[in-house]
C-alpha positions as CSV (number, residue, x, y, z in Angstrom):
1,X,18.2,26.8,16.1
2,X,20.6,29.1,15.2
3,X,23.2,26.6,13.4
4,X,22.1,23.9,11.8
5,X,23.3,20.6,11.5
6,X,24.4,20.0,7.5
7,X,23.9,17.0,6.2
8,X,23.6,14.9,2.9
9,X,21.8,12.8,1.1
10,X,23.1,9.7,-0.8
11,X,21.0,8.4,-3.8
12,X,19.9,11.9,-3.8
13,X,17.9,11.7,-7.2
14,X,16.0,8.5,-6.3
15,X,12.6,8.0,-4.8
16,X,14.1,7.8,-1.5
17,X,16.4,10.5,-2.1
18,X,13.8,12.6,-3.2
19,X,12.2,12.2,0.0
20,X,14.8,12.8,1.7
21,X,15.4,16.2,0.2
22,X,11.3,17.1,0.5
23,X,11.1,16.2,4.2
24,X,14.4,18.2,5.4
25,X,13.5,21.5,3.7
26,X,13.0,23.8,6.4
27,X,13.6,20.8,9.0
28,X,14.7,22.7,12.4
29,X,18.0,20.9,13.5
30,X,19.1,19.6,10.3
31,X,20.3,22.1,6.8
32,X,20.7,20.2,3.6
33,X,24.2,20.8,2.0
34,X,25.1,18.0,0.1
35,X,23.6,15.7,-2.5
36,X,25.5,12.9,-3.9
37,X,24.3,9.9,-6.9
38,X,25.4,8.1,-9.1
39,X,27.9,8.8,-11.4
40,X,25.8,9.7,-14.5
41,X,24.0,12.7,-12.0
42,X,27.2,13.8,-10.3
43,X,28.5,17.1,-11.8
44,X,25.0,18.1,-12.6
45,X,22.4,20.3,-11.2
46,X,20.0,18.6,-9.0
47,X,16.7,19.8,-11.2
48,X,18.5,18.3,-14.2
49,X,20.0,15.2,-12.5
50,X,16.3,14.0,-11.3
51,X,12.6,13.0,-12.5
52,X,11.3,15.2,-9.9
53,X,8.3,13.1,-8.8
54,X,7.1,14.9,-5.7
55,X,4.0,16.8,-5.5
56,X,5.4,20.1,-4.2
57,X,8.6,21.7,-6.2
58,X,12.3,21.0,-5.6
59,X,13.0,23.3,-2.8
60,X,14.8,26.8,-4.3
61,X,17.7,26.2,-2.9
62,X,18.6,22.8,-4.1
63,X,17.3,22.9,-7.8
64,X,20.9,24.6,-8.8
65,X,22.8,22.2,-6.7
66,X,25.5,20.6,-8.3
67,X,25.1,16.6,-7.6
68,X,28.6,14.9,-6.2
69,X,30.0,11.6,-6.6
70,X,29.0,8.9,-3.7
71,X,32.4,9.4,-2.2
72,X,33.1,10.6,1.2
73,X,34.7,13.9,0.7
74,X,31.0,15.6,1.1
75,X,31.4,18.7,3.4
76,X,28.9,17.4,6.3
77,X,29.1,15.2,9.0
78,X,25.6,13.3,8.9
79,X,24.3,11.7,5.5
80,X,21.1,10.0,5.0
81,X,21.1,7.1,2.9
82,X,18.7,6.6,0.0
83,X,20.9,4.2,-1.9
84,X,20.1,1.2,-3.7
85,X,21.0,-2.0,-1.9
86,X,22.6,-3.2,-5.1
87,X,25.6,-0.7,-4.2
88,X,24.3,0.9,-0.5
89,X,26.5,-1.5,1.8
90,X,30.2,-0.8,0.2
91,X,29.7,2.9,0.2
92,X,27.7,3.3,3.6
93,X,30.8,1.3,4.9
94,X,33.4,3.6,3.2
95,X,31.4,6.9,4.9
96,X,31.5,5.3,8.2
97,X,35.3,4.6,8.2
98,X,36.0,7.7,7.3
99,X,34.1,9.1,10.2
100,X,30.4,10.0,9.1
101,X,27.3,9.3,10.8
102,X,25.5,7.5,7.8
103,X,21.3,7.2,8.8
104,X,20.7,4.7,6.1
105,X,17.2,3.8,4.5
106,X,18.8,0.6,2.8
107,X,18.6,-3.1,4.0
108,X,22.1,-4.1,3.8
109,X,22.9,-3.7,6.9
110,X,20.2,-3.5,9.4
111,X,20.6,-7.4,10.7
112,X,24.1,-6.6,11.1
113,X,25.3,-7.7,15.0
114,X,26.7,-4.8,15.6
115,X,24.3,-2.0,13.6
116,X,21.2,-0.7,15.4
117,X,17.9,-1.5,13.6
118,X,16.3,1.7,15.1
119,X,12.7,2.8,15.6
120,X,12.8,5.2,18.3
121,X,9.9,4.7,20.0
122,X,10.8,0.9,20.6
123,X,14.3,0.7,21.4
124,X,15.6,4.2,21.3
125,X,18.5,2.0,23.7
126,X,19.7,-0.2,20.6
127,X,22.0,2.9,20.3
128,X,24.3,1.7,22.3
129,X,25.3,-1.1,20.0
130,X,27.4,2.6,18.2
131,X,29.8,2.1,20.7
132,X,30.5,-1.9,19.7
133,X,30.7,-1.1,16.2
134,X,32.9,1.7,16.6
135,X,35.5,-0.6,18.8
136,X,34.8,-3.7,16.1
137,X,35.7,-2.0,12.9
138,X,37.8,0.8,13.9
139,X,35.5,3.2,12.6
140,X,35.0,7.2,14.3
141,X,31.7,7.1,12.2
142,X,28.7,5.1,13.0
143,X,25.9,3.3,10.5
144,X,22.3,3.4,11.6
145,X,19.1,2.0,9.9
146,X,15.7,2.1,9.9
147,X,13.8,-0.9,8.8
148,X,11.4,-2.5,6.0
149,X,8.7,-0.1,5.5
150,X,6.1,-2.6,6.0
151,X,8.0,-3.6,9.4
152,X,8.2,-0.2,10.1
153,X,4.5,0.0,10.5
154,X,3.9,-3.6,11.8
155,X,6.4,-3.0,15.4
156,X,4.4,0.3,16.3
157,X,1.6,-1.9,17.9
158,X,3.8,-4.8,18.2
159,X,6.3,-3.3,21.0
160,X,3.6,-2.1,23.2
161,X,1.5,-5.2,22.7
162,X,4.2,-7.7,23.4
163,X,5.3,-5.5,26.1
164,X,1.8,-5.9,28.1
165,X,0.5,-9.5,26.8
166,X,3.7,-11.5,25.1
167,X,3.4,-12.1,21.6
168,X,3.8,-15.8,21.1
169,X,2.9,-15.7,17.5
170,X,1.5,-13.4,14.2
171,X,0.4,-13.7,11.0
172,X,0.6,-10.6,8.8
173,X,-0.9,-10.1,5.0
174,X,0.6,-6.5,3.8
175,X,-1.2,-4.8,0.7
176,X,1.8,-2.7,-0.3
177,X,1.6,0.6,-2.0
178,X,3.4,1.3,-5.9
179,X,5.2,3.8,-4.2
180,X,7.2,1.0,-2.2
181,X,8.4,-0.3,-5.9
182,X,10.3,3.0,-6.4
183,X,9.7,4.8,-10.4
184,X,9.1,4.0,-12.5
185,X,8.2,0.5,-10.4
186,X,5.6,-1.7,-11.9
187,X,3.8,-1.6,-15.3
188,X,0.7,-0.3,-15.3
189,X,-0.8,-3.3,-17.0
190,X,0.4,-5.7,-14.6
191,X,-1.5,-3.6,-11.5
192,X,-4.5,-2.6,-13.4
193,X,-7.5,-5.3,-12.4
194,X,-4.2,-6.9,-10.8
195,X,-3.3,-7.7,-7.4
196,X,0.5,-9.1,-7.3
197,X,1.3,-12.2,-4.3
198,X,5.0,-11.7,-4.7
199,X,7.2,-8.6,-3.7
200,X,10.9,-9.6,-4.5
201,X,14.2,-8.6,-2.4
202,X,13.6,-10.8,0.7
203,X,10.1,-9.0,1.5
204,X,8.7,-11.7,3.4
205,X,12.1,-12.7,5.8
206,X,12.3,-9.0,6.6
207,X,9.3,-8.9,8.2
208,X,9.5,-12.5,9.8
209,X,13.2,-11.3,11.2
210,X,13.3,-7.7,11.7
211,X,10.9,-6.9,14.5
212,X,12.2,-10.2,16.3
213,X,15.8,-7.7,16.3
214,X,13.6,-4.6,17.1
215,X,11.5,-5.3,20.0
216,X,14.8,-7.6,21.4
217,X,16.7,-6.5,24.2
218,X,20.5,-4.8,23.8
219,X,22.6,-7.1,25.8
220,X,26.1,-5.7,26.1
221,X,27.4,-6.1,23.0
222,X,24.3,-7.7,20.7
223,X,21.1,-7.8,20.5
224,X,19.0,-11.1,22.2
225,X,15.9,-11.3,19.8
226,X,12.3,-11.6,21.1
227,X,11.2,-15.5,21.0
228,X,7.8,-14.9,18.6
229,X,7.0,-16.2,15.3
230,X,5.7,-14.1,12.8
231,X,4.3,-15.4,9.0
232,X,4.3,-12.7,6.1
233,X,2.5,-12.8,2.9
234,X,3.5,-9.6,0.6
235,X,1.4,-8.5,-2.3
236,X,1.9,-5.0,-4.8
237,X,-1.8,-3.8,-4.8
238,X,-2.7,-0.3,-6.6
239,X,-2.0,2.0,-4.0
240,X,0.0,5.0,-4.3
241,X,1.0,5.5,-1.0
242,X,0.3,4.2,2.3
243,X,1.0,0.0,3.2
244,X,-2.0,-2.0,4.8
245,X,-1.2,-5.1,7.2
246,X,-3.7,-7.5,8.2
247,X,-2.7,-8.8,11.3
248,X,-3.6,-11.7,13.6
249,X,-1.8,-12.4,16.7
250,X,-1.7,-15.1,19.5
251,X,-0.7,-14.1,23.2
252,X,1.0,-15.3,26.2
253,X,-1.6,-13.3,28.2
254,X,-4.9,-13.4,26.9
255,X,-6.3,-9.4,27.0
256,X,-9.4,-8.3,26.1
257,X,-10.2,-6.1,22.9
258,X,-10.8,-2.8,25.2
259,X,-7.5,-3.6,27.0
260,X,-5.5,-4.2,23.2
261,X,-7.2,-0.5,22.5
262,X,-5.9,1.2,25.7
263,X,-2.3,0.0,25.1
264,X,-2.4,0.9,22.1
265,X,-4.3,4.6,22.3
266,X,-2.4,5.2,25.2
267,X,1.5,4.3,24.0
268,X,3.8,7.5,23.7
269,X,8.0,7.2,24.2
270,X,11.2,8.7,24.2
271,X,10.4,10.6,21.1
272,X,7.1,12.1,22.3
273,X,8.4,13.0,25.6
274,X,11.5,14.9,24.0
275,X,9.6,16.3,21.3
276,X,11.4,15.6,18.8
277,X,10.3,17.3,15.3
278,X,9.1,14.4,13.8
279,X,7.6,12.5,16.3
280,X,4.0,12.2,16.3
281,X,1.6,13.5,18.7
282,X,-0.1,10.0,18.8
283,X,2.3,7.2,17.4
284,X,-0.6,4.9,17.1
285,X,-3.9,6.1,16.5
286,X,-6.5,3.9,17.0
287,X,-9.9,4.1,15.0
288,X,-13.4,2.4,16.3
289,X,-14.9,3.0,12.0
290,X,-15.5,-0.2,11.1
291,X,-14.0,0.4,7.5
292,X,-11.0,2.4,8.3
293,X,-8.2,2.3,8.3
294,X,-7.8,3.4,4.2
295,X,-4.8,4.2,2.5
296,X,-6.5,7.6,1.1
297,X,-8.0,8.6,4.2
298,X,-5.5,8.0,7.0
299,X,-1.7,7.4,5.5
300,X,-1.3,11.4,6.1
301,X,-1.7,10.9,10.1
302,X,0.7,12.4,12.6
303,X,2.2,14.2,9.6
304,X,2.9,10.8,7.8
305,X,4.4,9.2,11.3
306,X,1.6,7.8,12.5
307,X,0.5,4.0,12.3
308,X,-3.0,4.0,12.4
309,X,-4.6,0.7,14.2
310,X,-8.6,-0.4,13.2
311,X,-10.6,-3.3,13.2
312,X,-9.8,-4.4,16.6
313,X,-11.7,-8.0,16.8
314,X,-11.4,-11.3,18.4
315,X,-9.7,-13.7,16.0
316,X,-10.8,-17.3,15.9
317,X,-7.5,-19.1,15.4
318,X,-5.1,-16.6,17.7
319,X,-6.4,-14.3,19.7
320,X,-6.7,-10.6,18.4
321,X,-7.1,-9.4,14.8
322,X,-6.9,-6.0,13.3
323,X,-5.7,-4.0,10.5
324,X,-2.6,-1.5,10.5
325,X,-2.0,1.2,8.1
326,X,1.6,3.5,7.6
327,X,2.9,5.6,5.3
328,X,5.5,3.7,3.5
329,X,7.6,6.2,2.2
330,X,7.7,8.6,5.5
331,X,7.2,6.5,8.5
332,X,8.5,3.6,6.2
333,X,11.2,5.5,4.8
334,X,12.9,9.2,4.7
335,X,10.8,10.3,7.8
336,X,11.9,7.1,9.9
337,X,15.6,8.1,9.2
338,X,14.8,11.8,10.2
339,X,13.8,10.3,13.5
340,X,16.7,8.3,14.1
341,X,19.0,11.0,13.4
342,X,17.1,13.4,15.4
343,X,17.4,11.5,18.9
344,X,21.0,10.6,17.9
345,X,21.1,14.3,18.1
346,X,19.5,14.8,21.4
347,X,21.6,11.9,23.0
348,X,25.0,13.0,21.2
349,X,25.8,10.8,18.8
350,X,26.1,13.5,16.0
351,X,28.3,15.8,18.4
């Protein structure tokens, strides 16, 4: 593509952030020209603002950066959130009244009526909600979020699932990565022969309430929710990257295990069909090795945007149980956002 979208990145030197700025270097649509923090990083270069903590360099051209203020004056139309929620909701809600497209990572306002809770192969639709919010807060920009990393993960199978057999109910136990803690995260001595039952910020409600809003159907001006119930249980287990759900769901229709595979091997959406660049081949992958999926092994597939779906099996209480595995801080994360903004960009929302 000869010109390039720019865009930004808020909470540039975070985890997130860091993500952010890892995944778009060389990205085909989208040119990185802006990074903006906090205000004890802004007026500093980005390699001396951040803890660098990816595994390949700070790209060349943004190590001399010089980091802004979170204030929207940046020189690009589309930024990518990365903010903490402790300050994310004010200033995504100052970019978007002054008329940027802000593709946020933070949870402040993904149950928001009027704010699509986007995952494009689900309900690439829920954009339409844009025009609702516009008209409702007088805004020319637009806020758009991904969801809960382990959610993320958890409505690849759920959509086409419930699409073909009706989920009625779920129970989900998620062994979540360190990486999902941010840095310096946990202690070492607390995850070292340690597994911890309690993740804190609302981890448990976002995945009981956040597919509900994903898989529901845009009506007008809000979103009806699906009619399911879903139980969570979190726990931190020592894992760099990659989050592990253990999942057992009842059905309206009763299917068989080799009819829950083909739905699932066989879903592909809006995303695949348009080829977007960061749509996966194979959103789900589905594995018949009885002892995968593994964090090590599989969190890499489909480039990171894969959710990989093993352990198919009939459950004795519901109906169907098997394990799902994502990558929480690409599928889950900066790679998630990437996606939304790249169909907002085939559709024309970032025109």
């Amino acid at each position: 593509m000869a010109n390039k979208i720019p865009v930004g990145v808020l909470g540039a030197t975070g985890a997130v952030g860091q993500k952010f700025v890892k995944l778009l270097e060389n990205h085909p649509w989208f040119e990185l020209t802006e990074l903006a923090a906090s205000d004890r990083s802004a007026g500093k270069p980005y390699k001396d603002a951040t803890l660098w903590r990816q595994y390949t360099p700070i790209p060349a051209g943004i190590k001399d950066r010089i980091v802004k203020p979170c204030e929207p004056t940046l020189d690009c139309r589309v930024v990518f959130s990365g903010l903490d929620s402790s300050v994310a909701g004010e200033v995504e809600e100052d970019f978007a009244r002054a008329g940027y497209i802000v593709v946020s990572n933070s949870k402040n306002h993904r149950m928001d009526d009027d704010v699509p809770l986007l995952v494009p192969e689900v309900n690439p639709d829920h954009l339409g909600l844009i025009k609702t919010q516009r008209a409702r807060r007088n805004w020319t920009g637009a806020i758009v979020t991904n969801p809960n990393c382990s959610t993320a993960g958890l409505v690849m199978p759920f959509a086409p699932l419930h699409r073909a057999f009706g989920i009625k109910r779920a129970v989900v136990v998620t062994l979540q990565a360190l990486s999902g803690a941010g840095y310096p995260g946990h202690a070492a001595v607390d995850l070292l022969d340690n597994i911890i039952p309690f993740i804190g910020g609302g981890e448990e409600d976002k995945i009981e309430t956040e597919p509900r809003k994903i898989m529901g159907k845009l009506a007008a001006d809000h979103i009806e929710f699906v009619d399911c119930q879903i139980s969570a249980h979190v726990n931190r287990v020592f894992v760099e990257d990659g989050h592990t759900e253990c999942v057992s769901v009842e059905f309206a229709k009763k299917p068989s295990i080799e009819e829950v595979a083909r739905v699932l091997a066989e879903f592909s959406s809006l995303p695949q069909e348009l080829r977007l660049p960061f749509a996966p081949e194979h959103p789900i992958i589905v594995t018949s090795e009885r002892d995968r999926p593994q964090p090590r092994f599989d969190r890499d597939a489909g480039n990171g945007m894969s959710a990989v779906v093993g352990r198919l099996r009939p459950c004795p209480v519901f109906d169907i149980r098997f394990v799902v595995l994502s990558h929480n801080t690409i599928r889950g994360a900066a790679g998630a956002a990437i996606l939304n903004a790249e169909l907002m960009k085939v559709q024309g929302y970032l025109d």
